[in-house]
DRENPA-3360 file (N, C-alpha, C; in nm, 2 decimals, always signed):
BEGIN
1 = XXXXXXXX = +0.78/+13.60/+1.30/+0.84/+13.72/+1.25/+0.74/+13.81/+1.19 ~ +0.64/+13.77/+1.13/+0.55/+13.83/+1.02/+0.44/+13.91/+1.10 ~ +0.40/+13.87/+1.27/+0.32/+13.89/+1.33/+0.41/+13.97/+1.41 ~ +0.52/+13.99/+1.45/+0.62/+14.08/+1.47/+0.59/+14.22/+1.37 ~ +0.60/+14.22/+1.31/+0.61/+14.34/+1.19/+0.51/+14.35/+1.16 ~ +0.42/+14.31/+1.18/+0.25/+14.33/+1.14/+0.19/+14.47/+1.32 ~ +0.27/+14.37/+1.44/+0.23/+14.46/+1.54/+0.29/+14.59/+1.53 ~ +0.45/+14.57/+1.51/+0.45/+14.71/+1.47/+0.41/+14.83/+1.38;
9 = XXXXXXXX = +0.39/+14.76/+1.25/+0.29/+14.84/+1.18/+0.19/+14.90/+1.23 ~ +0.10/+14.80/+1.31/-0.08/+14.87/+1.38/+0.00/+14.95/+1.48 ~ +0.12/+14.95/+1.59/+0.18/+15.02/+1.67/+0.20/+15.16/+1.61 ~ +0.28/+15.18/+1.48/+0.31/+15.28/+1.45/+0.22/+15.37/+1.32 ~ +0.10/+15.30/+1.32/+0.08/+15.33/+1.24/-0.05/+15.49/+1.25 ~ -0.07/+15.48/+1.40/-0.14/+15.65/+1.42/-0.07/+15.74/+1.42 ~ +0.14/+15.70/+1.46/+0.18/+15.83/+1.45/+0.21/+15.85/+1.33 ~ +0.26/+15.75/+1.25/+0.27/+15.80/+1.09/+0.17/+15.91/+1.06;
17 = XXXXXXXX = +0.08/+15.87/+1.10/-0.06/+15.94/+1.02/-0.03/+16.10/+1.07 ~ -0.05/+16.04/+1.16/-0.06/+16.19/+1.28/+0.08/+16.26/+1.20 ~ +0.23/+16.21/+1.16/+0.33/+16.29/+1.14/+0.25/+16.33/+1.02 ~ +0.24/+16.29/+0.93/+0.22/+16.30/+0.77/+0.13/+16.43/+0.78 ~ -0.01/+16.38/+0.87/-0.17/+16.46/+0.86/-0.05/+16.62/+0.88 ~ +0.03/+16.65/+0.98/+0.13/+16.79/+1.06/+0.20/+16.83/+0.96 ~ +0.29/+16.78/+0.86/+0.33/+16.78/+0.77/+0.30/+16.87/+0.64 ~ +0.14/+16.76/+0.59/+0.07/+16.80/+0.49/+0.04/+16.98/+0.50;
25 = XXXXXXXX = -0.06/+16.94/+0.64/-0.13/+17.09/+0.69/-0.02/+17.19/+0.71 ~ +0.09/+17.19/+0.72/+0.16/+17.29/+0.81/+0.23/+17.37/+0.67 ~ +0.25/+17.27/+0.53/+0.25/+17.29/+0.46/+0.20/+17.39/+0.33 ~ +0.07/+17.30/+0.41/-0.07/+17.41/+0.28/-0.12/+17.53/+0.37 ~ -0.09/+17.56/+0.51/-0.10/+17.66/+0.64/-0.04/+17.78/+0.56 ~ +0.09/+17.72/+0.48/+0.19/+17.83/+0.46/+0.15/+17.90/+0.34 ~ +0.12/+17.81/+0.22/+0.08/+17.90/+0.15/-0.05/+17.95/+0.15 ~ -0.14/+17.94/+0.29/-0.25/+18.04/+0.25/-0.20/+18.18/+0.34;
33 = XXXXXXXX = -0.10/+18.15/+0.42/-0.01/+18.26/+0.48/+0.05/+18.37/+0.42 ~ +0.11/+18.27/+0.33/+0.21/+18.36/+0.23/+0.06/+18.47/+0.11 ~ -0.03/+18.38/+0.09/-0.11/+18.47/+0.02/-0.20/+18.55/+0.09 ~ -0.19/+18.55/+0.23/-0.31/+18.67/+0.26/-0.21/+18.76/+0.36 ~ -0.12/+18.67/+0.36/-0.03/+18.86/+0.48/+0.13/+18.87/+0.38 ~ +0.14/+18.83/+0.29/+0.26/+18.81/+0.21/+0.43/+18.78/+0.28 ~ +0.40/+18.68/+0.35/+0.48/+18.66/+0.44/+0.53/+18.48/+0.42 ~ +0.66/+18.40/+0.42/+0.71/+18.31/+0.38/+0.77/+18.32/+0.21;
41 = XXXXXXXX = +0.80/+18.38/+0.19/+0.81/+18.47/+0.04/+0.68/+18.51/-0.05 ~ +0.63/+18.53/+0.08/+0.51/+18.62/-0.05/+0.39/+18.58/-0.12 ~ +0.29/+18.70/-0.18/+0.25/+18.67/-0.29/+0.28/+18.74/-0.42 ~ +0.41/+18.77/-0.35/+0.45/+18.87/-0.50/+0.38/+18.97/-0.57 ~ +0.35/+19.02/-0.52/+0.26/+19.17/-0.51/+0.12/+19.10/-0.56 ~ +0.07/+18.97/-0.53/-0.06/+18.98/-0.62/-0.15/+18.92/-0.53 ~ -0.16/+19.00/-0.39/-0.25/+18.91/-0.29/-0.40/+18.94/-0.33 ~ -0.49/+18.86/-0.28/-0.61/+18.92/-0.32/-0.68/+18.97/-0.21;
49 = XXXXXXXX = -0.75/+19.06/-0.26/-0.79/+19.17/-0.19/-0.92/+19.12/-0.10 ~ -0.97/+19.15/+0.01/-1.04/+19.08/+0.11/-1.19/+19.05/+0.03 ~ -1.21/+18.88/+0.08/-1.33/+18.84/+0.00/-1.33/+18.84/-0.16 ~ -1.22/+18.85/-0.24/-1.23/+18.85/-0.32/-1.25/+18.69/-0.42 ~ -1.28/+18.62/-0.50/-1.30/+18.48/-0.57/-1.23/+18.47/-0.68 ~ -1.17/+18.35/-0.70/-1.15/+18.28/-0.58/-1.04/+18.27/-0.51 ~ -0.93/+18.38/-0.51/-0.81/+18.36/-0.44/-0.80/+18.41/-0.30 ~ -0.91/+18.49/-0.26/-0.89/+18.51/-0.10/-0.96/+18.41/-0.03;
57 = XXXXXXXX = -1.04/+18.33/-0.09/-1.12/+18.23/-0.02/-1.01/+18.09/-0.03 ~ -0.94/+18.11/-0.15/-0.87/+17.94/-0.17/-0.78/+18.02/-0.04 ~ -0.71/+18.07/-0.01/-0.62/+18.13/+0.09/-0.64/+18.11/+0.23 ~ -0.80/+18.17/+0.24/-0.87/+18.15/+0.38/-0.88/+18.02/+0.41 ~ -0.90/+17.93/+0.32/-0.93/+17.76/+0.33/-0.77/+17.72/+0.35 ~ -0.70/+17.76/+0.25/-0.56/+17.69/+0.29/-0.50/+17.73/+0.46 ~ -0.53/+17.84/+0.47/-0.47/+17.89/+0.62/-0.54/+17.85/+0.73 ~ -0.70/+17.86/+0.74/-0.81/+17.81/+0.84/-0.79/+17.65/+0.87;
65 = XXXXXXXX = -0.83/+17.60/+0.72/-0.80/+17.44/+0.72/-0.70/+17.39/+0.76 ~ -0.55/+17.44/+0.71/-0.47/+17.38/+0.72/-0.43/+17.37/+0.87 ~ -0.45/+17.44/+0.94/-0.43/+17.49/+1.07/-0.58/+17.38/+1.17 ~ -0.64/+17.44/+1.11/-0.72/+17.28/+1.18/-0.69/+17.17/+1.14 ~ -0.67/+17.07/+1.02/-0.59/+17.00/+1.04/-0.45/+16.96/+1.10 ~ -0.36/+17.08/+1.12/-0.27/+16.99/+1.17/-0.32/+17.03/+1.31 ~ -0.32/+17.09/+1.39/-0.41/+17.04/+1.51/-0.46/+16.95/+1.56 ~ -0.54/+16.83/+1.48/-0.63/+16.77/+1.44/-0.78/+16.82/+1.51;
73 = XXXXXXXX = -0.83/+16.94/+1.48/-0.96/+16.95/+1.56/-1.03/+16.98/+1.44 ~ -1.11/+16.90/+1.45/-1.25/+16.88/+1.31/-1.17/+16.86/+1.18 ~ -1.09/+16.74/+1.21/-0.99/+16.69/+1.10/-1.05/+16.65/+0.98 ~ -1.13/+16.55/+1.00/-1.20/+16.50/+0.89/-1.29/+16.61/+0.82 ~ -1.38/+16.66/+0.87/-1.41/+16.81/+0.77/-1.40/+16.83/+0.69 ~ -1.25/+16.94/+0.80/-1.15/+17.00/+0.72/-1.08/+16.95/+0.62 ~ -1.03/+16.87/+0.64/-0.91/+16.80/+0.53/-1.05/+16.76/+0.37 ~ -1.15/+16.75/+0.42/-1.25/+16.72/+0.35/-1.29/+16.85/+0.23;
81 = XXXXXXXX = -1.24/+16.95/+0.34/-1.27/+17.10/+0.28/-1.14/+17.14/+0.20 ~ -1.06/+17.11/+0.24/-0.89/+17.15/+0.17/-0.91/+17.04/+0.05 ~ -0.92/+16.94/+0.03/-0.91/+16.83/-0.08/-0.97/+16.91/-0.20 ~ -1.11/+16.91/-0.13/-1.24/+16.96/-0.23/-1.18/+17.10/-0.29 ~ -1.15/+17.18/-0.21/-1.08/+17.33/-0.25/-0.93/+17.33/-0.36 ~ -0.92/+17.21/-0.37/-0.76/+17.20/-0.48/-0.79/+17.16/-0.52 ~ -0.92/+17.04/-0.58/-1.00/+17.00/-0.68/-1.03/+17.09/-0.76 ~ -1.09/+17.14/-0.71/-1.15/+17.30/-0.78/-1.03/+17.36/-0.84;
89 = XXXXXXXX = -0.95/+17.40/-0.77/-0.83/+17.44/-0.82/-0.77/+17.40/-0.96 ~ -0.75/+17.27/-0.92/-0.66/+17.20/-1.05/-0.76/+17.20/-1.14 ~ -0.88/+17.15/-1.16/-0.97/+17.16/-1.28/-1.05/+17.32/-1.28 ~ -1.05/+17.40/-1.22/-1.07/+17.56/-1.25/-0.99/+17.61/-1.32 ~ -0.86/+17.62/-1.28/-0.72/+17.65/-1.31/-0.61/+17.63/-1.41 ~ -0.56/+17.52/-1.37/-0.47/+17.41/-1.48/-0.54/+17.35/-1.53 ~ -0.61/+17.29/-1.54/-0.67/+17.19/-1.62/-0.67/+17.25/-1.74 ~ -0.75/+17.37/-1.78/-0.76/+17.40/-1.91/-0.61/+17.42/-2.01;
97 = XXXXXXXX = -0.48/+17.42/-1.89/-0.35/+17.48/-1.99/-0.28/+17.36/-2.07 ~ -0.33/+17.23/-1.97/-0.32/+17.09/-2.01/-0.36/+16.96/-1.98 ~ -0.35/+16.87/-2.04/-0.39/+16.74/-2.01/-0.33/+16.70/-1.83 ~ -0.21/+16.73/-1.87/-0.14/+16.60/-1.73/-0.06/+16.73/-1.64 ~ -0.06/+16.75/-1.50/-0.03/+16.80/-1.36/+0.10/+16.83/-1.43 ~ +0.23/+16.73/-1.49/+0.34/+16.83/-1.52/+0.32/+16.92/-1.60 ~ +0.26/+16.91/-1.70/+0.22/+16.98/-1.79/+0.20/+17.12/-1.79 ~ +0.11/+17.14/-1.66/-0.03/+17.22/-1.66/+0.06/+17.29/-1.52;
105 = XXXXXXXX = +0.16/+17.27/-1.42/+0.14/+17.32/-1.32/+0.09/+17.27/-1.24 ~ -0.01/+17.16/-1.19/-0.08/+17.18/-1.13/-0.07/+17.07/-1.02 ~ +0.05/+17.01/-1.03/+0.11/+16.89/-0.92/+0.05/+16.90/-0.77 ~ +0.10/+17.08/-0.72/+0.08/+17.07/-0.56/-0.09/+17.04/-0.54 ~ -0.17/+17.10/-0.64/-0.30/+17.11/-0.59/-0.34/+16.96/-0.63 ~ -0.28/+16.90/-0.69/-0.33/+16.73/-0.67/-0.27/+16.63/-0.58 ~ -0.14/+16.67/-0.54/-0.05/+16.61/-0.44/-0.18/+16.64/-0.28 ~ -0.25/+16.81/-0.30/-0.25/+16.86/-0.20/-0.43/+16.72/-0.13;
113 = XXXXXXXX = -0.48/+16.75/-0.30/-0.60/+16.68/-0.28/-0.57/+16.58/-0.22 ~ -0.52/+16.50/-0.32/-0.54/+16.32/-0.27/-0.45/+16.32/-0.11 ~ -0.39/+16.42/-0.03/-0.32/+16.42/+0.06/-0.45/+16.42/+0.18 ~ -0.52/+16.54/+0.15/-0.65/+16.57/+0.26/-0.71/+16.49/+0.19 ~ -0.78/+16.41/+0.13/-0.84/+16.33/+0.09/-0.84/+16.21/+0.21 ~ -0.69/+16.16/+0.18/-0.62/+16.04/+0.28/-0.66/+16.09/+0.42 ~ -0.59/+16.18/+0.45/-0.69/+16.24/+0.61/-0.84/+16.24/+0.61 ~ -0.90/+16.29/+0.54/-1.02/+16.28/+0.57/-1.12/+16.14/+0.60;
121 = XXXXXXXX = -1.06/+16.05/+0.49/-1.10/+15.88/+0.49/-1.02/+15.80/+0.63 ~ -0.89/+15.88/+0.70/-0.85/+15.75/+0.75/-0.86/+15.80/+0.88 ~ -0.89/+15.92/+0.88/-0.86/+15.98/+1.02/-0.75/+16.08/+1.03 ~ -0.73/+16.13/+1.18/-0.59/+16.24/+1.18/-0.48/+16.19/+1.24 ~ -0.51/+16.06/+1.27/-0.41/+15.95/+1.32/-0.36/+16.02/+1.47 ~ -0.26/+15.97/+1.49/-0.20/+16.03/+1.60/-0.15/+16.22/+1.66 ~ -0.16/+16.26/+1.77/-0.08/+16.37/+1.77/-0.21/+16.46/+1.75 ~ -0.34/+16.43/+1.77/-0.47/+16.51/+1.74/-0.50/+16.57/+1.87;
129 = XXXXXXXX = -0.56/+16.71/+1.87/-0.59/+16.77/+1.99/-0.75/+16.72/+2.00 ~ -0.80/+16.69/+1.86/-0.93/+16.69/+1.89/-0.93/+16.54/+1.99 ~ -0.84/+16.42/+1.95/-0.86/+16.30/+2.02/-0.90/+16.36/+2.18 ~ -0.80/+16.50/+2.25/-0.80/+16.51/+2.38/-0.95/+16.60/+2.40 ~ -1.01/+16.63/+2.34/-1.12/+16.71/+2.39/-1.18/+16.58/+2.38 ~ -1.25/+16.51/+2.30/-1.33/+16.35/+2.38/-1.28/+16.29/+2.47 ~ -1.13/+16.27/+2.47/-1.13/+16.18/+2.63/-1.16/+16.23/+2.74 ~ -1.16/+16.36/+2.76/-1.26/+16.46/+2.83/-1.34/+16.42/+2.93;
137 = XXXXXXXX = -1.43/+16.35/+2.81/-1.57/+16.31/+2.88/-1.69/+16.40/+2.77 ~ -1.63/+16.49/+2.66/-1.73/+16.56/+2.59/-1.80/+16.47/+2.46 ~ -1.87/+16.54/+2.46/-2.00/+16.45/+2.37/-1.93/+16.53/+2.24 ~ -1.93/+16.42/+2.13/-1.95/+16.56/+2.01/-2.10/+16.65/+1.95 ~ -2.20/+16.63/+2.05/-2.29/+16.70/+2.05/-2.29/+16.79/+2.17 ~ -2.26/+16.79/+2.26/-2.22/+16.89/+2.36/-2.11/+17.02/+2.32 ~ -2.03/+16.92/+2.19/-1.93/+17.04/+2.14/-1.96/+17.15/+2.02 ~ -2.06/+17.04/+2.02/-2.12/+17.14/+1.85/-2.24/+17.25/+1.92;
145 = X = -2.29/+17.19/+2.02/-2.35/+17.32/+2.10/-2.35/+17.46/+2.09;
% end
């Protein structure tokens, strides 16, 4: 039985990833959406103005990244770059209003970290486009080309 339920686990366990990695991203997609074209409710009249620091860049990373991650093309990276980018966030930002995430606001951008974090360390699991450009036959030096 135990070896039963162990195979299904390793069976289901790329598309878990793969659902979760579509999930996370498609999620944090929206709100760099909603802040640079004010669209999914918005930024409430307070978008930032092009290239501006650091909310048109946290925006460009949420919408760029997230969108490469859930794709999965240059997953690990990216999710590498989204993690890092809500780090900054929560200790740039919240951190100083309080000690603890309820406290401070600052739940989604640690929810958001330790989420691309997980992508980044385990992979993009299943449901990746990047998996189909290697079975290909492409090098990932032929792609970085």
């Amino acid at each position: 039985m135990f070896t039963d339920l162990a195979l299904l686990q390793e069976r289901a366990r790329p598309a878990v990833l793969g659902l979760f990695r579509i999930v996370v991203a498609l999620l944090f997609a929206c709100h760099g959406a909603a802040t640079l074209f004010g669209v999914l409710g918005g930024s409430h009249g307070k978008a930032p103005g092009f290239g501006q620091w650091p909310g048109w860049w946290a925006a460009a990373i949420q919408l760029v990244g997230g969108v490469l991650v859930l794709l999965g093309l240059a997953a690990r990276p990216a999710a590498l770059l989204c993690s890092g980018s809500m780090a900054y966030a929560y200790f740039s930002v919240h951190q100083e209003h309080a000690l603890w995430p309820i406290q401070n606001g600052g739940e989604p951008s640690v929810m958001f970290c330790f989420a691309f974090l997980l992508i980044a360390a385990a992979g993009p699991g299943g449901l990746a486009l990047g998996a189909l450009v290697w079975r290909r036959g492409s090098s990932p030096a032929a792609l970085s080309a």
